[in-house]
Structures are given as C-alpha cells and as structure tokens.
DSSP file (Angstrom, degrees, kcal/mol; ACC not computed):
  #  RESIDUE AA STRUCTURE BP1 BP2  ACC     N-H-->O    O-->H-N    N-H-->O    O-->H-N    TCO  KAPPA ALPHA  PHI   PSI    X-CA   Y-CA   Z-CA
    1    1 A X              0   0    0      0, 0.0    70,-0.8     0, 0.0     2,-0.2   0.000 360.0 360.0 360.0 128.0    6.5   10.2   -1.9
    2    2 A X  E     -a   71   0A   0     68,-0.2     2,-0.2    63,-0.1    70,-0.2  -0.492 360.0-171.9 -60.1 126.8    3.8    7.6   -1.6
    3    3 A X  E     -a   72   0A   0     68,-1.5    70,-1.3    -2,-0.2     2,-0.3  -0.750  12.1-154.4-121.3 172.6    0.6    8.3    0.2
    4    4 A X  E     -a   73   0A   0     -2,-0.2     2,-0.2    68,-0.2    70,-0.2  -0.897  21.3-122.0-140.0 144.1   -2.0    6.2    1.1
    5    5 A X     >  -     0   0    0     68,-0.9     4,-1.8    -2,-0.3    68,-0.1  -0.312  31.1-109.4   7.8 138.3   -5.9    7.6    1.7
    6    6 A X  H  > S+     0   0    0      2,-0.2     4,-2.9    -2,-0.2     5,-0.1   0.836 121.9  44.9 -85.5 -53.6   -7.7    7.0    5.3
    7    7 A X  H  > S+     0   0    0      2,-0.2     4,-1.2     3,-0.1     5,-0.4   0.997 112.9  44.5 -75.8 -49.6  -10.0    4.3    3.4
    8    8 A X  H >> S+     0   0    0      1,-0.3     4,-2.7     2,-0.2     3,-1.4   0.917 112.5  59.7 -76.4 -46.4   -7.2    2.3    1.2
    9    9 A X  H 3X S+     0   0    0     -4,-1.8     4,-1.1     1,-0.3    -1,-0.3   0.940 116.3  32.5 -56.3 -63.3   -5.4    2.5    4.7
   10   10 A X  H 3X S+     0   0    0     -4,-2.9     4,-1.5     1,-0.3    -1,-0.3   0.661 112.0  55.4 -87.0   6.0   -8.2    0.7    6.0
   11   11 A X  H << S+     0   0    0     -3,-1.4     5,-0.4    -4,-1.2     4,-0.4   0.874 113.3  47.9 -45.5 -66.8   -9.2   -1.4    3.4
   12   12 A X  H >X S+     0   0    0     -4,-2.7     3,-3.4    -5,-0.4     4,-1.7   0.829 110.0  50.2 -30.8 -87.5   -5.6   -2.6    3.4
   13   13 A X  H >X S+     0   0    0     -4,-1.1     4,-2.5     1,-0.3     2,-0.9   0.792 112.1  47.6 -29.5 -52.1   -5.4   -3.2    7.1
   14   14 A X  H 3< S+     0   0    0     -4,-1.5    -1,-0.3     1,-0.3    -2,-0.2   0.141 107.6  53.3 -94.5  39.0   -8.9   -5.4    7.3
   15   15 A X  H <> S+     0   0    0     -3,-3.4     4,-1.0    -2,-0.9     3,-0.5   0.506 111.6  49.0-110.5 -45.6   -8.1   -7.6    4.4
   16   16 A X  H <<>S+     0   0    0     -4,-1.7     5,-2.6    -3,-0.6    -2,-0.2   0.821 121.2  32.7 -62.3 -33.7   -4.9   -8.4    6.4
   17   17 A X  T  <5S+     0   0    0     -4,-2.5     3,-0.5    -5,-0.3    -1,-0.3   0.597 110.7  64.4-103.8   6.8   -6.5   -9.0    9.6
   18   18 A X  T  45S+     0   0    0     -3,-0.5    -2,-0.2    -5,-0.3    -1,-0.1   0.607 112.0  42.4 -60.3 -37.4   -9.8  -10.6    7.8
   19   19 A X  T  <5S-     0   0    0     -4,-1.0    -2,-0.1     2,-0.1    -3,-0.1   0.183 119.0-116.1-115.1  15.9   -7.2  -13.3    6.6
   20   20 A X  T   5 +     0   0    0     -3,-0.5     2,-0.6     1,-0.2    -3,-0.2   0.820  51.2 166.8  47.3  50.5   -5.6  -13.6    9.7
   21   21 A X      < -     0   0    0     -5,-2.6     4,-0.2    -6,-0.1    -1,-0.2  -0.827  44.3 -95.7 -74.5 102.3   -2.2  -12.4    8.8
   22   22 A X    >   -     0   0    0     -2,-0.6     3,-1.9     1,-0.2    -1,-0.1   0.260  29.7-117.5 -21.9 130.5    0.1  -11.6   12.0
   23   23 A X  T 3  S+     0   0    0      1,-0.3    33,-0.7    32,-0.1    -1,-0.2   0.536 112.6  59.9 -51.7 -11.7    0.3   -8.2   13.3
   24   24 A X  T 3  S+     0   0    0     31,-0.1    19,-0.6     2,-0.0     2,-0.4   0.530 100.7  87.0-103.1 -14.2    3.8   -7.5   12.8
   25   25 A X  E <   +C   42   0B   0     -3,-1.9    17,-0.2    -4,-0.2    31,-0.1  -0.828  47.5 156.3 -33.8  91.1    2.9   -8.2    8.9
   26   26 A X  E     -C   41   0B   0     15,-0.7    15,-1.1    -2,-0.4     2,-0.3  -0.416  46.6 -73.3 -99.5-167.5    1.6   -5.9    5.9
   27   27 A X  E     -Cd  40  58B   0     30,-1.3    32,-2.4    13,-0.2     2,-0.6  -0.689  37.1-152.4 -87.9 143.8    1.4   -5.7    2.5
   28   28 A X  E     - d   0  59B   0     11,-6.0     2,-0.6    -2,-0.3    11,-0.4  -0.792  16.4-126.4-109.6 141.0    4.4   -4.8    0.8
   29   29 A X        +     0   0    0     30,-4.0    32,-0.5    -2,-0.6     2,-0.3  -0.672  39.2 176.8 -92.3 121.9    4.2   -2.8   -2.9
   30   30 A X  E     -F   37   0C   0      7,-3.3     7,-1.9    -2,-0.6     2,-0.2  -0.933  32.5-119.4-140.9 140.3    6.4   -4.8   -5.3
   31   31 A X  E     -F   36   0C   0     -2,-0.3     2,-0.4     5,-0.2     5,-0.2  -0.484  26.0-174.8 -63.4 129.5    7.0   -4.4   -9.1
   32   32 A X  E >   -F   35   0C   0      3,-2.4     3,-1.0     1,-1.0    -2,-0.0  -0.931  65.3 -53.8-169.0  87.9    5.9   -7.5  -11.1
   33   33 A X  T 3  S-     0   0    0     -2,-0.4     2,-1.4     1,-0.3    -1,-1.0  -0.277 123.0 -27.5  48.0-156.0    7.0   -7.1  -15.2
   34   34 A X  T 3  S+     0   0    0     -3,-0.1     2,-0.3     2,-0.0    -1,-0.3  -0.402 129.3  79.4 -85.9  59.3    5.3   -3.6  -15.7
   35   35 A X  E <  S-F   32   0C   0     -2,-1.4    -3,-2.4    -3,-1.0     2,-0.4  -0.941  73.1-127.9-143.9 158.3    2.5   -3.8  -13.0
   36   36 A X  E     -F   31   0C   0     -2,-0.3     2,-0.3    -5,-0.2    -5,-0.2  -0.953  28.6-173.9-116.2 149.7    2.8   -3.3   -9.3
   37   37 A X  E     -F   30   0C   0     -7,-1.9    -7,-3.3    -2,-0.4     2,-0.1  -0.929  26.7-115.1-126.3 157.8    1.4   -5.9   -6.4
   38   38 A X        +     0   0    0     -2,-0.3     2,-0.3    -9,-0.1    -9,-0.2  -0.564  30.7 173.1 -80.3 163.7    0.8   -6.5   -2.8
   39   39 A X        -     0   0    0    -11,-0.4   -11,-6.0    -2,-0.1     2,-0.7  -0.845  31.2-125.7-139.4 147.7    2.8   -9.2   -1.3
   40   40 A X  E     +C   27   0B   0     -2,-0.3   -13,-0.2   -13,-0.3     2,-0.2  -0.925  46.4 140.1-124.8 149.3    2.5   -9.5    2.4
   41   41 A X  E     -C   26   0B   0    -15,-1.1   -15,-0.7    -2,-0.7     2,-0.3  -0.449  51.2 -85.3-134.7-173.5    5.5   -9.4    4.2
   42   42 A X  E     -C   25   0B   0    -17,-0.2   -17,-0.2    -2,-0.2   -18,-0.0  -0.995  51.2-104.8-136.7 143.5    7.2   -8.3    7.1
   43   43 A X        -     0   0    0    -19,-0.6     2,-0.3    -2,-0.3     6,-0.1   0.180  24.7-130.5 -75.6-172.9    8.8   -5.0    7.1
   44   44 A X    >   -     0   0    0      1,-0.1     3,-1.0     4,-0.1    16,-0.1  -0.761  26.9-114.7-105.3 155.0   12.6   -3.8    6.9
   45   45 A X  T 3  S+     0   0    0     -2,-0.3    -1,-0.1     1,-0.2    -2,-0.1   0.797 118.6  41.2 -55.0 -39.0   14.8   -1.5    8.9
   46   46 A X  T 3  S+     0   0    0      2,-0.1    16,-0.4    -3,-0.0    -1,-0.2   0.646  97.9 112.0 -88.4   0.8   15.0    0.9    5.5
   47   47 A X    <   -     0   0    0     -3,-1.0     2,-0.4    14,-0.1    14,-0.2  -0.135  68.2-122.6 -95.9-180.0   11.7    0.5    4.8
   48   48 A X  E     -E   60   0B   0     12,-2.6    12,-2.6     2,-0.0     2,-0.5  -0.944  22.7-159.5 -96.6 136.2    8.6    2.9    4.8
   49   49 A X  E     -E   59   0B   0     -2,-0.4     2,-0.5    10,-0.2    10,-0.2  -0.891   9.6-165.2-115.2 134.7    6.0    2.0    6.7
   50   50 A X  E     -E   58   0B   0      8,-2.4     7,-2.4    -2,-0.5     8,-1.8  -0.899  23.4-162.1-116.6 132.5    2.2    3.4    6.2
   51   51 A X  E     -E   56   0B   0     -2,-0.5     2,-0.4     5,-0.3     5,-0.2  -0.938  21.5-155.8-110.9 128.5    0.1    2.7    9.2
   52   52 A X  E >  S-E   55   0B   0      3,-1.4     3,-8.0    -2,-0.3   -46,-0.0  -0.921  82.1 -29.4 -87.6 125.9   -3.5    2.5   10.0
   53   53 A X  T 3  S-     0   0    0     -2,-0.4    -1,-0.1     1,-0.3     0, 0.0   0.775 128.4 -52.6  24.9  45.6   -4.7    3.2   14.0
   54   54 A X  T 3  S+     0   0    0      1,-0.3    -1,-0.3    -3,-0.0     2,-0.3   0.700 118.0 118.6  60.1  39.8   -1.3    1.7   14.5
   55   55 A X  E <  S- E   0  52B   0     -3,-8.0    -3,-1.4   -31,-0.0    -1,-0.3  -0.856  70.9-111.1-110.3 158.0   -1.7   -1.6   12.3
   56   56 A X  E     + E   0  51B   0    -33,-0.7    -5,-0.3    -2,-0.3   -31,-0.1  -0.673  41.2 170.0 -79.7 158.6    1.1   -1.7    9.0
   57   57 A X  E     +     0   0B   0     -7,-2.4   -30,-1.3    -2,-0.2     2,-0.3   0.441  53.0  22.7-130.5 -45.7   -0.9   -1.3    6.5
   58   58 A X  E     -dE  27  50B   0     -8,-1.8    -8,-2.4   -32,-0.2     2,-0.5  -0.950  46.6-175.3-120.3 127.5    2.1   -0.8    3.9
   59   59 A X  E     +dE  28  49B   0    -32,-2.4   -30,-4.0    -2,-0.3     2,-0.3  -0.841  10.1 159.6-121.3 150.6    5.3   -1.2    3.2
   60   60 A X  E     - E   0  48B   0    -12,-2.6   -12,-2.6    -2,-0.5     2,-0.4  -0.962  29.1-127.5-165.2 152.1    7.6   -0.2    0.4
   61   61 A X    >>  -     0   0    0    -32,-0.5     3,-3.7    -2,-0.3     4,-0.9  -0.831  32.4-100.2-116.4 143.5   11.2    0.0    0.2
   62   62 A X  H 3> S+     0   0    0     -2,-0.4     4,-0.9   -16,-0.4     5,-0.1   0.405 120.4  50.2 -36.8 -30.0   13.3    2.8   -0.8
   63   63 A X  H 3> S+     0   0    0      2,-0.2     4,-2.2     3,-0.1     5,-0.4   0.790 116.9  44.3 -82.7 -27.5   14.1    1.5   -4.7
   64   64 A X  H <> S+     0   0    0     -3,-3.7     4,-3.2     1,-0.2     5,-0.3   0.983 122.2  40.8 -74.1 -48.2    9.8    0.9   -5.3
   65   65 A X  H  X S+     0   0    0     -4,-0.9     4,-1.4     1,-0.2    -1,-0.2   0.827 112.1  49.4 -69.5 -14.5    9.1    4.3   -3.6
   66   66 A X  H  < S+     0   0    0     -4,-0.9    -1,-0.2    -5,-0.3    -2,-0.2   0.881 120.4  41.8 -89.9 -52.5   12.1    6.2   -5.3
   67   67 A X  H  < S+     0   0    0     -4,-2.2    -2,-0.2     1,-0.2    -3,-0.1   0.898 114.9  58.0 -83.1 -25.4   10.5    4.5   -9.1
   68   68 A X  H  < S-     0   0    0     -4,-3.2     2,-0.3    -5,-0.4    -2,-0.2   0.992  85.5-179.4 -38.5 -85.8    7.3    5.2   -8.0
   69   69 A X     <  -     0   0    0     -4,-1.4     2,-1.9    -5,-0.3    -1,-0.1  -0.528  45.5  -4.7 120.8-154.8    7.0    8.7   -7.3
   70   70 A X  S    S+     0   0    0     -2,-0.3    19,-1.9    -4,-0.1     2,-0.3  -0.700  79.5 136.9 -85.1 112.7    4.5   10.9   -6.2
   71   71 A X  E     -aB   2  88A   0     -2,-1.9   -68,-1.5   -70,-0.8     2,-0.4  -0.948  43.3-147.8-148.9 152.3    1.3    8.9   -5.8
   72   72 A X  E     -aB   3  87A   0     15,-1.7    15,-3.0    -2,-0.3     2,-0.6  -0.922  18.6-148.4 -99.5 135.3   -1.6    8.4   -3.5
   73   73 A X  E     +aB   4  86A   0    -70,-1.3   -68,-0.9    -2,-0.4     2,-0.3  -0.944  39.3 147.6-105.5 106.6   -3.1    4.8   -3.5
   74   74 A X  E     - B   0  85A   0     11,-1.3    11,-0.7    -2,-0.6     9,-0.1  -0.963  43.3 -87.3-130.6 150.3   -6.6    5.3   -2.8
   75   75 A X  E     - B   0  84A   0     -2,-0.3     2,-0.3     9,-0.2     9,-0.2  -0.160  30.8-172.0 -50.1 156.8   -9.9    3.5   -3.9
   76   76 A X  E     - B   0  83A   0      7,-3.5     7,-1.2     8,-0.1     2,-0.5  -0.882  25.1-120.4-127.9 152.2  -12.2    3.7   -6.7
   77   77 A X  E     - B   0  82A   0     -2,-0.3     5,-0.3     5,-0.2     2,-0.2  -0.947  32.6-174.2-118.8 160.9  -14.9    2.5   -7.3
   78   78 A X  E >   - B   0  81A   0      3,-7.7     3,-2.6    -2,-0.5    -2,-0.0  -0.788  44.9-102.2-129.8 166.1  -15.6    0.2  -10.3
   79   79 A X  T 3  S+     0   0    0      1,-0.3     3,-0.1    -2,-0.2    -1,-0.1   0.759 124.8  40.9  39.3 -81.8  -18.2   -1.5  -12.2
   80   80 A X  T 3  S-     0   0    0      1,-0.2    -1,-0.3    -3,-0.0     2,-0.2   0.126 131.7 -77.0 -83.0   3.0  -16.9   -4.9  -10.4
   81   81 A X  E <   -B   78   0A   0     -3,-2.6    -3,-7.7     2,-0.1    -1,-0.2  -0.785  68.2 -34.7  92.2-157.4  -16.5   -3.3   -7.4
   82   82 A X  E     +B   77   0A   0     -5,-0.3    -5,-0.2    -2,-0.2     2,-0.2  -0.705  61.7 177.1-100.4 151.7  -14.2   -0.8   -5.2
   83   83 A X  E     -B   76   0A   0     -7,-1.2    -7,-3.5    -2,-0.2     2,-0.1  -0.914  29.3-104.8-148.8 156.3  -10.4   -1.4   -6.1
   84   84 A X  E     +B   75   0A   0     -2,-0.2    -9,-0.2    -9,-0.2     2,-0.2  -0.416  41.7 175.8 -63.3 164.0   -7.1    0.2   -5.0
   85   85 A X  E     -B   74   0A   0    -11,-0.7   -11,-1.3    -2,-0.1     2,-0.3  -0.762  28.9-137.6-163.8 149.5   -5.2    2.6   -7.3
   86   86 A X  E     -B   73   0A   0     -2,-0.2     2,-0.4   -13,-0.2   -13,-0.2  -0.563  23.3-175.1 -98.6 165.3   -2.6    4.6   -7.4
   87   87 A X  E     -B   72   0A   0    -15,-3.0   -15,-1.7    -2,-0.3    -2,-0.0  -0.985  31.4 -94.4-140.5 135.0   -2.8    8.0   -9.1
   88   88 A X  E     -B   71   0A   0     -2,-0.4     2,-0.5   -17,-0.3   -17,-0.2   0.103  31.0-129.4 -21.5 113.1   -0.2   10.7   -9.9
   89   89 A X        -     0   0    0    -19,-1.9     2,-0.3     1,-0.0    -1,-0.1  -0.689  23.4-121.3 -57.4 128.7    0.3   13.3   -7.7
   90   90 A X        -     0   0    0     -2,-0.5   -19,-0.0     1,-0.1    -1,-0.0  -0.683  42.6-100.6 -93.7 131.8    0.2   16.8   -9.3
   91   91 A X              0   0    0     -2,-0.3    -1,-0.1     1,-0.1    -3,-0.0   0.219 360.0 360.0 -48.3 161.0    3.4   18.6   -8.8
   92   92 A X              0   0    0     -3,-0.1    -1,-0.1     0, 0.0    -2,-0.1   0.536 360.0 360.0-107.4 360.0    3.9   20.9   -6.5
C-alpha cells in the first residue's frame, strides 16, 4: 500500500494550489518507461485517494498501486534541494 508522509502530503497539496490547479484535482502517480511521474488529474471512482486537511493530494489507481507496492513517498533532502521519493517499506 502507498503511503504518503504529513510533509510530501503538503508539499503535494501547495504546489497544486500555488499553480492554481482546481480543487477537485491532484496529482495522479503514473508509470512513464521505467520511472514514475505526477500528472495532475482528476480522480476516479476506483481510485485511491491521499488527502491533505481535506485537499487530494494523490491519486493512484489500483494497477500503479498494486505494481508499486509498499512504499511511502516522502521528501529528502538533496544537494539541489528537497525532492519527493518513494522508498520501500520494510515488510511486515
């Protein structure tokens, strides 16, 4: 299952409303050759949706979370700045 981190949540959200994207709108995780990206989008009836203080913040739909796995998408910080990433979960 995909988790998201209390900052990437709100990183997410206040890039989406920073760029005046519509509330009913997130970013959706989508599979791109062997890398994943945001797209923003609007969500689905099957989809999962990860919320910040009741903004989407993410969306991902049952075949990305299913190849996914366990991961939490949280920030790092880098060099060049803070970036998302996701990182394994360790099994349980």
């Amino acid at each position: 299952m995909i988790e998201v981190s209390e900052l990437a949540a709100y990183a997410l959200v206040q890039s989406l409303e920073a760029s005046g994207v519509e509330p009913e709108k997130g970013f959706r995780l989508t599979k791109q050759e062997d890398m994943y990206a945001l797209e923003i989008d609007t969500p689905g009836e099957d989809d999962l949706v990860i919320r910040h203080e009741g903004a989407i913040a993410l969306i991902v739909d049952e075949k990305t979370g299913d190849e996914v796995g366990d991961v939490l998408i949280d920030v790092e910080d880098r060099p060049e700045g803070p970036q998302l990433m996701m990182r394994g979960k360790p099994s349980q």
